[in-house]
C-alpha positions in Angstrom: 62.6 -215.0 30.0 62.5 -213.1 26.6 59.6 -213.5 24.4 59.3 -212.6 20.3 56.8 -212.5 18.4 58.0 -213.2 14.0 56.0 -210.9 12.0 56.5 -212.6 9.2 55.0 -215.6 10.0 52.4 -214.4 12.8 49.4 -214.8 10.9 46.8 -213.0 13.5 45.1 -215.9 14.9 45.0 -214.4 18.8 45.7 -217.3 20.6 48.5 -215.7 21.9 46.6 -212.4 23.0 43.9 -214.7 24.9 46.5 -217.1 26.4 48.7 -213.9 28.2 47.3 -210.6 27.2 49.3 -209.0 30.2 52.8 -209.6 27.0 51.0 -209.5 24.0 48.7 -206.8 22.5 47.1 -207.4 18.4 47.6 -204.6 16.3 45.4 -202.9 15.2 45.4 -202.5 11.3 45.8 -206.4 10.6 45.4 -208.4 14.1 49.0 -209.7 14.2 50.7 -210.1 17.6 53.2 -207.9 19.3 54.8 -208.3 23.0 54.3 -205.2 24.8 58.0 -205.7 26.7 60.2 -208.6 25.5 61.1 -208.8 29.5 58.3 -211.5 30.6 57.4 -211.2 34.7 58.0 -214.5 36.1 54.2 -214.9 37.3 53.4 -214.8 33.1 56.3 -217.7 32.3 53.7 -220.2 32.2 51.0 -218.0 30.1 53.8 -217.2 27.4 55.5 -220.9 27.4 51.7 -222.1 26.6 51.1 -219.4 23.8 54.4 -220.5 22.4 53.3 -223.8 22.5 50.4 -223.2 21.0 50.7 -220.9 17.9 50.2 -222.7 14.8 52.4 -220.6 13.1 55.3 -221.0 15.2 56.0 -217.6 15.4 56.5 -216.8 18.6 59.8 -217.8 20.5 60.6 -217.8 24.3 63.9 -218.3 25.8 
């Protein structure tokens, strides 16, 4: 699985962070979310398919 994270339409809400912080990290000058490798482990699928599922900005894709 690949994970992305829009930085256009991440707003910094750190769902994402909470749900698998083993992928994603906030930045620090504004919060938004990055993924620290776009290559997810398979024992974090499940984190990043509920983080996907879960950011109310829709701005992180999985596929």
């Amino acid at each position: 699985m690949k994970v992305r994270v829009d930085p256009v339409l991440c707003q910094g809400h750190t769902g994402c962070a909470m749900t698998a912080p083993g992928i994603f990290t906030l930045r620090d000058e504004d919060g938004h979310a990055e993924v620290k490798d776009e290559h997810v482990p398979a024992a974090h699928e499940a984190a990043v398919r509920e983080a996907v599922l879960s950011c109310p900005e829709q701005a992180i894709t999985a596929d």
